[in-house]
MIMITI-494050 format. One line per field, with one value per residue (C-alpha): residue number from 1; x, y, z. Coordinates in nm, 3 decimals, padded with zeros to 5 digits. Each point is the difference from the previous one (the first is absolute). Layout:
BEGIN
seq	[NUM|...]
c1	[X|...]
c2	[Y|...]
c3	[Z|...]
! end
This chain:
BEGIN
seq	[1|2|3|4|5|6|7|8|9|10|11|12|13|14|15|16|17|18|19|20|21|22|23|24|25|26|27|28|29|30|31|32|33|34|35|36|37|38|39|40|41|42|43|44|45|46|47|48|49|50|51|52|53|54|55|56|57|58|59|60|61|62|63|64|65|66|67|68|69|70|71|72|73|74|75|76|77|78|79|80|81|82|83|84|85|86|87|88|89|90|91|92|93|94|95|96|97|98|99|100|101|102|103|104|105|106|107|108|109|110|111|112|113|114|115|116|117|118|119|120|121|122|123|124|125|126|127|128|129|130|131|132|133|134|135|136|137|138|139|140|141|142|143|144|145|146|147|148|149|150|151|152|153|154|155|156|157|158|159|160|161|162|163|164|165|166|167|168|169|170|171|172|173|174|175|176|177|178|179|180|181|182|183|184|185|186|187|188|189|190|191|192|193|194|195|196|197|198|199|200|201|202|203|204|205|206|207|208|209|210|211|212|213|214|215|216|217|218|219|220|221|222|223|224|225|226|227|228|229|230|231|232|233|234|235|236|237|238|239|240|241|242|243|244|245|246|247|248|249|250|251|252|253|254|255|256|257|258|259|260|261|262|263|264|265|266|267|268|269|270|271|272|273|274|275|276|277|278|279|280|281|282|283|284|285|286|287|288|289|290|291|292|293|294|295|296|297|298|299|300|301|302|303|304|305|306|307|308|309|310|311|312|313|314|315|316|317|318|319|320|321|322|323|324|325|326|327|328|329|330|331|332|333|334|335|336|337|338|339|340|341|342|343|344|345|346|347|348|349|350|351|352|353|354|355|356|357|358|359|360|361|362|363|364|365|366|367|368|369|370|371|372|373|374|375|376|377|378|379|380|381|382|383|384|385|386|387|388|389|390|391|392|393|394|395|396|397|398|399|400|401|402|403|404|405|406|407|408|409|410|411|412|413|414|415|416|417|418|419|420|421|422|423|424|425|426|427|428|429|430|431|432|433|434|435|436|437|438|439|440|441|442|443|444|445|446]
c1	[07.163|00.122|-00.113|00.372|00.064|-00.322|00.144|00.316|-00.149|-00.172|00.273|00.236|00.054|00.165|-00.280|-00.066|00.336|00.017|-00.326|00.121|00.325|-00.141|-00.232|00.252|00.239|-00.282|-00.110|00.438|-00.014|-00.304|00.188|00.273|-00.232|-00.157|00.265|00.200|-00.299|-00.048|00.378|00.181|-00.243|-00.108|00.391|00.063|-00.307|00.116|00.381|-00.183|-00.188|00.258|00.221|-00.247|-00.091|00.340|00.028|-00.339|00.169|00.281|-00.212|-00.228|00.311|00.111|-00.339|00.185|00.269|-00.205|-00.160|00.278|00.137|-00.293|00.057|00.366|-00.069|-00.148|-00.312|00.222|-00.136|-00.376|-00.071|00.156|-00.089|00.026|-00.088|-00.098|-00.134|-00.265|00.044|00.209|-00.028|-00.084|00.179|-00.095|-00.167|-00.005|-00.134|-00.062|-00.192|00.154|-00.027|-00.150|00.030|-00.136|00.175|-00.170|00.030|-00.235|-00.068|-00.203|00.232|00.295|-00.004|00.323|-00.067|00.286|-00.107|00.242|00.046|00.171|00.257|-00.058|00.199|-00.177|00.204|-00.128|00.202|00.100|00.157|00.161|00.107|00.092|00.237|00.284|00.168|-00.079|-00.048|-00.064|-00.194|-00.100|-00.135|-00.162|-00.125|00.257|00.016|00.210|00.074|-00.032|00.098|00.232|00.110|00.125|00.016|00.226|-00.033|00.225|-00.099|00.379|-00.171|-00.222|00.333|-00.065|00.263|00.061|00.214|00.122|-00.289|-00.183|-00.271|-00.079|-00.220|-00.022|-00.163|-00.148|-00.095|-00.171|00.208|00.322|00.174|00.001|00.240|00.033|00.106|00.154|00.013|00.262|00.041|00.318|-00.014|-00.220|00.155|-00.062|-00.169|00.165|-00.229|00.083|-00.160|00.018|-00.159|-00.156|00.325|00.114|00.229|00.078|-00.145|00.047|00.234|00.034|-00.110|-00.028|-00.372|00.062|-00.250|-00.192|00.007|00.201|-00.217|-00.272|00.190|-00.223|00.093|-00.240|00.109|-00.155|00.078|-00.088|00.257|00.232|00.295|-00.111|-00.048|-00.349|-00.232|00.223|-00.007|-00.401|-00.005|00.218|-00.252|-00.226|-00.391|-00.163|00.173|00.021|00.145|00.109|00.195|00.116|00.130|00.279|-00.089|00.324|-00.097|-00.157|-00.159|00.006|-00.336|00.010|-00.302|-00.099|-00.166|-00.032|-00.205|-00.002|-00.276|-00.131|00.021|-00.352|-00.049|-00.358|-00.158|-00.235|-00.190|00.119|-00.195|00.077|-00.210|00.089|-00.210|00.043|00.205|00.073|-00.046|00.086|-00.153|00.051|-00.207|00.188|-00.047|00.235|00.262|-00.121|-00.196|00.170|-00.111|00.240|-00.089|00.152|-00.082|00.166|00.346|00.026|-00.100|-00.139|00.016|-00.295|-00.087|-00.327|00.065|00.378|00.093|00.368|00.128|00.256|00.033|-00.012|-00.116|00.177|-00.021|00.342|00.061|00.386|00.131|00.142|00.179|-00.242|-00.285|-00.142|-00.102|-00.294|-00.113|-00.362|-00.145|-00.351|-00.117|-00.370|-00.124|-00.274|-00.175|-00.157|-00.338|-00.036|00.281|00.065|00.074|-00.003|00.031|00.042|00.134|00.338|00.155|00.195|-00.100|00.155|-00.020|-00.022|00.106|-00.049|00.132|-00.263|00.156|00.328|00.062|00.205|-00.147|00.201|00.031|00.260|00.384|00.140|-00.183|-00.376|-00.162|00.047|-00.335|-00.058|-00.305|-00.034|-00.334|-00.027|-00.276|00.024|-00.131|-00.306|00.046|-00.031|00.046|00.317|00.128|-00.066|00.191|00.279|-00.013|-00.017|00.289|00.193|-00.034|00.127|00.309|00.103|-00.029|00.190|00.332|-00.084|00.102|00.240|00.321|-00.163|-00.182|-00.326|-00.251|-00.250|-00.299|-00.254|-00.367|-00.231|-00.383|-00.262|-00.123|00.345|-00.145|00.298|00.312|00.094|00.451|00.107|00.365|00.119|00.306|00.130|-00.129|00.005|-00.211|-00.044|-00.291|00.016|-00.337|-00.092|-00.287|-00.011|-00.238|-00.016|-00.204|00.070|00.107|-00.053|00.279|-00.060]
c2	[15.145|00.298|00.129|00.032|-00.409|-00.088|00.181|-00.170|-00.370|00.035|00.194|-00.326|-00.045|-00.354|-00.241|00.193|00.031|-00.399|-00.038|00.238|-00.119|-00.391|00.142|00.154|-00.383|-00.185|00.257|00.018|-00.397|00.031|00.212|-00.176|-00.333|00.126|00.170|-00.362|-00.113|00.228|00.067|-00.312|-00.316|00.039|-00.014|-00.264|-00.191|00.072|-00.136|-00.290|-00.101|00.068|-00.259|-00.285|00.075|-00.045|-00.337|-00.107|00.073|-00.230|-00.295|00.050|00.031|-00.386|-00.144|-00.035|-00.174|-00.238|-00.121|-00.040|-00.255|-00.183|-00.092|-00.015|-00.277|-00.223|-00.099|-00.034|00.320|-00.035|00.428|00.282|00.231|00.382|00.206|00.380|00.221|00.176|00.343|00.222|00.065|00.337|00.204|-00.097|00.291|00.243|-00.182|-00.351|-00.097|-00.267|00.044|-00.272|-00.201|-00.223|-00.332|-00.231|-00.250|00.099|-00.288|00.136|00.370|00.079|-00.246|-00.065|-00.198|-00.138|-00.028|-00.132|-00.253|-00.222|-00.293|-00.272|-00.366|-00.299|-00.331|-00.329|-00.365|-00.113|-00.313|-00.029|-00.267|-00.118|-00.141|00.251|-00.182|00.307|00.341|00.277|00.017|00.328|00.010|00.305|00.196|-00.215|00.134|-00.337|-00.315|-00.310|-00.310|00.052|-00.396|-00.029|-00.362|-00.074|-00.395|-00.188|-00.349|-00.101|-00.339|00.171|00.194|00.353|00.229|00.293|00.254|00.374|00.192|00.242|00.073|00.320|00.083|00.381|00.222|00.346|00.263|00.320|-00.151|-00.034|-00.291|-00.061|-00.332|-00.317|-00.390|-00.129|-00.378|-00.171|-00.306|-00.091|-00.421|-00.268|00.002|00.344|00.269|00.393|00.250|00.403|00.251|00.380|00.259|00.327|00.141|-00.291|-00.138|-00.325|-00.188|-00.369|-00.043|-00.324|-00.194|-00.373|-00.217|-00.336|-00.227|-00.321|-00.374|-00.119|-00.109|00.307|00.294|00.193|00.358|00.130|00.375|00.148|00.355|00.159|-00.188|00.191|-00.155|00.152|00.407|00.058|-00.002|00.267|00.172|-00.028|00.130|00.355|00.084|00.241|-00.110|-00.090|-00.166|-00.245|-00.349|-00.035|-00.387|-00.022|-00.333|-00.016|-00.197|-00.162|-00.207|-00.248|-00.329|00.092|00.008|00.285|00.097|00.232|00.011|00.333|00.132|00.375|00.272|00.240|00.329|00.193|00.366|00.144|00.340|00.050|00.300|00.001|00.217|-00.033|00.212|00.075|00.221|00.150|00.243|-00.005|00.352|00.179|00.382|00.211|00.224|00.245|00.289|00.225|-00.164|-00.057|-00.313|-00.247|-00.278|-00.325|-00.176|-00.350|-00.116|-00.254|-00.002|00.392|00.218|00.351|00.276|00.242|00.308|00.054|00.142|-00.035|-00.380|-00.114|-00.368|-00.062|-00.414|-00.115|-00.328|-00.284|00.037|-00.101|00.187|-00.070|-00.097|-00.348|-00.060|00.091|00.056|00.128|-00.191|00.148|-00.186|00.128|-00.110|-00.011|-00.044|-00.037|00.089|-00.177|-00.008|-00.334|-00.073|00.131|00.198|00.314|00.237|00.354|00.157|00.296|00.150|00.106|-00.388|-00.228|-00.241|-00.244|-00.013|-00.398|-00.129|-00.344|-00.119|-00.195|-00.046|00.072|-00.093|00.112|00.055|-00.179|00.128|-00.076|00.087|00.330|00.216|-00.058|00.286|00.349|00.196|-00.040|00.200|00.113|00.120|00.188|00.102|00.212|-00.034|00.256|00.343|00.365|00.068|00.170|-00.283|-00.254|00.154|00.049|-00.327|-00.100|00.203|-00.146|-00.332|00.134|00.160|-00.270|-00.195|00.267|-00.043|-00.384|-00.019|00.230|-00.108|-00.304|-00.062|00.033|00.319|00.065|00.193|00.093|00.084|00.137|-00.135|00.196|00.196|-00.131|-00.373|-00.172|00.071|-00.279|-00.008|-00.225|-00.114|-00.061|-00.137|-00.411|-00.062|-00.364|00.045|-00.169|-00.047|-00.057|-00.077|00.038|-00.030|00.131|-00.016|00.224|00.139|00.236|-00.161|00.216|-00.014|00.281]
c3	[17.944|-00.179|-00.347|-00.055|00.105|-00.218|-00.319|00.068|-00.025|-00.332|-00.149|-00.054|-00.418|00.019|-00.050|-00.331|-00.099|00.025|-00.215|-00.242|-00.034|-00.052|-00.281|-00.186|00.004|-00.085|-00.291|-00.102|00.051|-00.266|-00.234|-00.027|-00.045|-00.242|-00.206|00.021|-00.133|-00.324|-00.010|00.043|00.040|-00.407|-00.100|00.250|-00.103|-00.370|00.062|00.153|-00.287|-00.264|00.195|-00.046|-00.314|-00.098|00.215|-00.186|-00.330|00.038|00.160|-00.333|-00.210|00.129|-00.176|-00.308|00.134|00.231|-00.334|-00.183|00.337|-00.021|-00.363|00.074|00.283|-00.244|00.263|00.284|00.162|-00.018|00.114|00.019|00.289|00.007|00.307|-00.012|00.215|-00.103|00.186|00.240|00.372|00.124|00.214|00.387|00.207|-00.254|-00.291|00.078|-00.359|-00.207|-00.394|-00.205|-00.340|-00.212|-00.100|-00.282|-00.320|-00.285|-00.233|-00.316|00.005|-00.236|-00.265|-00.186|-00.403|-00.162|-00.433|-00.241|-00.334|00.129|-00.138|00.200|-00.001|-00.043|00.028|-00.104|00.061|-00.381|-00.117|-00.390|-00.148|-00.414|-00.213|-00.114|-00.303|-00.211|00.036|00.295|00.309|00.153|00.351|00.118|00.305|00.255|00.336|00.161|-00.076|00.216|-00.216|-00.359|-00.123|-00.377|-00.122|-00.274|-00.123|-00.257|-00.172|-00.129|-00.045|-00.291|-00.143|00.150|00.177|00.107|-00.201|00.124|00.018|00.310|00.173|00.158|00.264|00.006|00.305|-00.186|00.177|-00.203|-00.301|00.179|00.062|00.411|-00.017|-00.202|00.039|-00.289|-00.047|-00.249|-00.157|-00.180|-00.001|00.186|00.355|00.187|-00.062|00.103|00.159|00.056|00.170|-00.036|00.209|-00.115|-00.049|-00.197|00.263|00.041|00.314|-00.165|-00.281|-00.193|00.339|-00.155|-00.001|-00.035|-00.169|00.142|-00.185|-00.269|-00.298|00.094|00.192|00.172|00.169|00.247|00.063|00.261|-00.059|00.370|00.187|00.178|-00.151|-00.350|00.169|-00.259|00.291|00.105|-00.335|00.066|00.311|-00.102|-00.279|00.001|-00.020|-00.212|-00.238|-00.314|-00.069|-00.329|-00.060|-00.388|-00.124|-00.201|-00.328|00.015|00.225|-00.234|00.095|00.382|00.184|00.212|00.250|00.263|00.338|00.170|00.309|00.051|00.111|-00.286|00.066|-00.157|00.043|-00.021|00.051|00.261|00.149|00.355|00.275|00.380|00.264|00.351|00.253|00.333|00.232|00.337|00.176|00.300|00.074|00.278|00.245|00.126|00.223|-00.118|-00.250|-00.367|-00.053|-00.239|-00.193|-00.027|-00.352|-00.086|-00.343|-00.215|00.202|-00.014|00.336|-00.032|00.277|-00.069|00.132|-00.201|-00.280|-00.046|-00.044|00.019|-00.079|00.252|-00.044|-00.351|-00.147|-00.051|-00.363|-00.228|-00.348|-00.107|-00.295|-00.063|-00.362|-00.257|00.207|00.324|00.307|00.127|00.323|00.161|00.341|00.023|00.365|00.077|00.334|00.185|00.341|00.011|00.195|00.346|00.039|00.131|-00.315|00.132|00.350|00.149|00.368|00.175|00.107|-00.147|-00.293|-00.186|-00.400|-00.054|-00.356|-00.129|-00.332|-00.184|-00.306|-00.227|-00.363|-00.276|-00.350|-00.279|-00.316|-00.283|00.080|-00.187|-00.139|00.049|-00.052|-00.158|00.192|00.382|00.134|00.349|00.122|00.369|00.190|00.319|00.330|00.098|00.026|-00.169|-00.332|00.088|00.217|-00.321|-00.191|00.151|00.136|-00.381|-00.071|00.255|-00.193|-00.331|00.159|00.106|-00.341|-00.172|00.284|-00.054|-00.389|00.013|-00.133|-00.140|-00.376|00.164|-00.068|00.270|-00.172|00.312|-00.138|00.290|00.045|-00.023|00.335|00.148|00.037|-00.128|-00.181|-00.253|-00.043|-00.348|-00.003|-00.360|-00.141|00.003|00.347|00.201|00.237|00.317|00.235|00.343|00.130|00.395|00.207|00.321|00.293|00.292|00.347|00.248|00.393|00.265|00.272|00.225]
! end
């Protein structure tokens, strides 16, 4: 073979050109990997968790709302079931990671105190009875009034007779007169009985009694029959009030006696303190997007992004004015885990937020106004100084929009170290209590 043949053979480029040319796709193919990667898989990681943290947000936000339809359902929905997942898929190839969050019930965090002197109502079963042939008898403190008879007898055997004359039986309220019955006598065979409202309208005017026997006449008026509109005249006035029946002396020689059944109405001051504790809490652990805390406390939800605190649900809590005072209505919900149950837990899947009511009960206290100082003490959940506070201040902002427009002031006064922030309502407050207590664990699904 020829040199010039042999040269020829080895002088053939194409095999390298091949190598060469697969070296440089797989290092482009590379490139572009990795530029996806620190380009584009952080923003679409980012986008990823920012869309379930808002889907998180509003299955957190429904917490209130599944409480409030438990008490709504009166027992006839036994739990309320809430299912969030706890983290976002990645992106598959390029970034197949999956976020993660946490998802519990804290029992002893965020307590919520309720102080206040308050008026409360204690009614007690009464019966009254005497003779009424003279003077005035004043019945105080009445809330209702079950049983109101007025006997009237006459011994014509013995002489007596009845000659024009009244008797009044007044309803007072605060010194003003709610209603009265008037009863008449102008000879022996019927009595006349009238009844005015609180605006001193007639109901009953002149509606004729008509006595019993011959030789004794006896008139048995029971006053809270229909027919005679006073139990209606009861029933419109405000509570509590006074009885006040005044005899006539004209009516001389008549026996005249009273029966009545009725409730008495006593106000006394107590000291009245009310506790609740615990939060439920979700947190986040993202990659990329900023973490976020979910807080519920007391019927009002947080979103958190340590330090900056925002209240995006608020409480159940009523402050409007009614008449000459101003309804102030507080929830108190305590939270609970029970024994052996699942409190906390962390991971990517699906879990379901179980609550149970336990227990609902509203606090009674005297009608109007029935107190004029209400005390609100609020501790936050753990964190930073920083985070405290503003959490705190979170609290007192919404207070101030609360009484605004009504005759409430909100004075805030911070703890010390940011452990609490204590809120005092004053004006002529009825307040309301409405005491819950709720039980709950975490399910997991998926």
């Amino acid at each position: 073979m020829s040199r010039e043949g042999t040269c020829r053979m080895f002088s053939d480029n194409t095999a390298i050109s091949t190598v060469v040319s697969f070296i440089l796709i797989i290092g482009l193919l590379v490139t572009v990997i990795a530029f996806v990667k620190v380009q584009y898989v952080p923003l679409w990681t980012e986008d990823a968790e920012a869309r379930h943290a808002r889907e998180v947000f509003i299955d957190f936000s429904a917490i209130p709302g599944n409480i409030d339809n438990l008490v709504l359902a009166n027992g006839s929905i036994t739990m309320s079931q809430q299912r969030i997942k706890l983290g976002s898929s990645g992106t598959p190839i390029v970034a197949p990671g999956m976020s993660y969050g946490t998802l519990g019930i804290v029992p002893e965090d965020g307590s919520f105190t309720v102080t206040a002197a308050v008026r409360n109502v204690d009614i007690s079963r009464n019966t009254t009875a005497g003779n009424l042939t003279k003077g005035c008898v004043n019945i105080t403190n009445v809330s209702s009034v079950s049983s109101f008879y007025i006997y009237i007898g006459v011994f014509k055997h013995n002489g007596e007779s009845l000659s024009d004359g009244s008797l009044y039986i007044d309803i007072m309220h605060q010194g003003n007169r709610s209603g009265r019955a008037e009863i008449t006598t102008t000879n022996d065979t019927h009595l006349n009985i009238s009844v005015r409202n609180s605006d001193n309208f007639n109901v009953i005017d002149d509606l004729h009694i008509n006595a019993d026997g011959s030789d004794i006449l006896n008139y048995t008026i029971d006053l809270l029959n229909p027919r005679y509109g006073f139990c209606k005249v009861l029933g419109d006035a405000d509570v509590p009030y006074n009885l006040t029946i005044t005899n006539s002396t004209s009516l001389n020689g008549s026996h005249i006696y009273y029966i009545i059944s009725y409730n008495e109405y006593n106000r006394t001051m107590e000291q009245y303190t009310k506790t609740t504790n615990g939060t439920i809490i979700y947190e986040s652990m993202n990659r990329h997007f900023i973490n976020q805390q979910f807080i519920y406390q007391n019927g009002a939800v947080f979103l958190c992004q340590p330090p900056s605190v925002s209240m995006r649900v608020a409480p159940g809590i009523t402050i409007d004015n009614v008449k000459n005072y101003t309804r102030v209505m507080i929830p108190m919900v305590s939270l609970g885990t029970g024994r052996y149950r699942t409190t906390m837990i962390s991971g990517s899947g699906v879990e379901e937020l179980q609550l149970e009511l336990n227990h609902t009960n509203r606090s009674s206290f005297a009608d109007f106004n029935n107190t004029d100082n209400v005390s609100i003490r609020i501790e936050p959940p753990e964190g930073t100084p920083e985070f405290r506070n503003n959490y705190l201040h979170e609290w007192a902002d919404y207070f101030d929009a609360a009484v605004n427009g009504t005759r409430v002031d909100a004075k805030p006064v911070p703890g010390d170290n940011n452990s609490s922030i204590t809120i005092t309502l004053t004006g002529n407050i009825h307040l309301e209590i409405r005491d819950l207590d709720v039980e709950g664990r975490i399910s997991n699904i998926i």
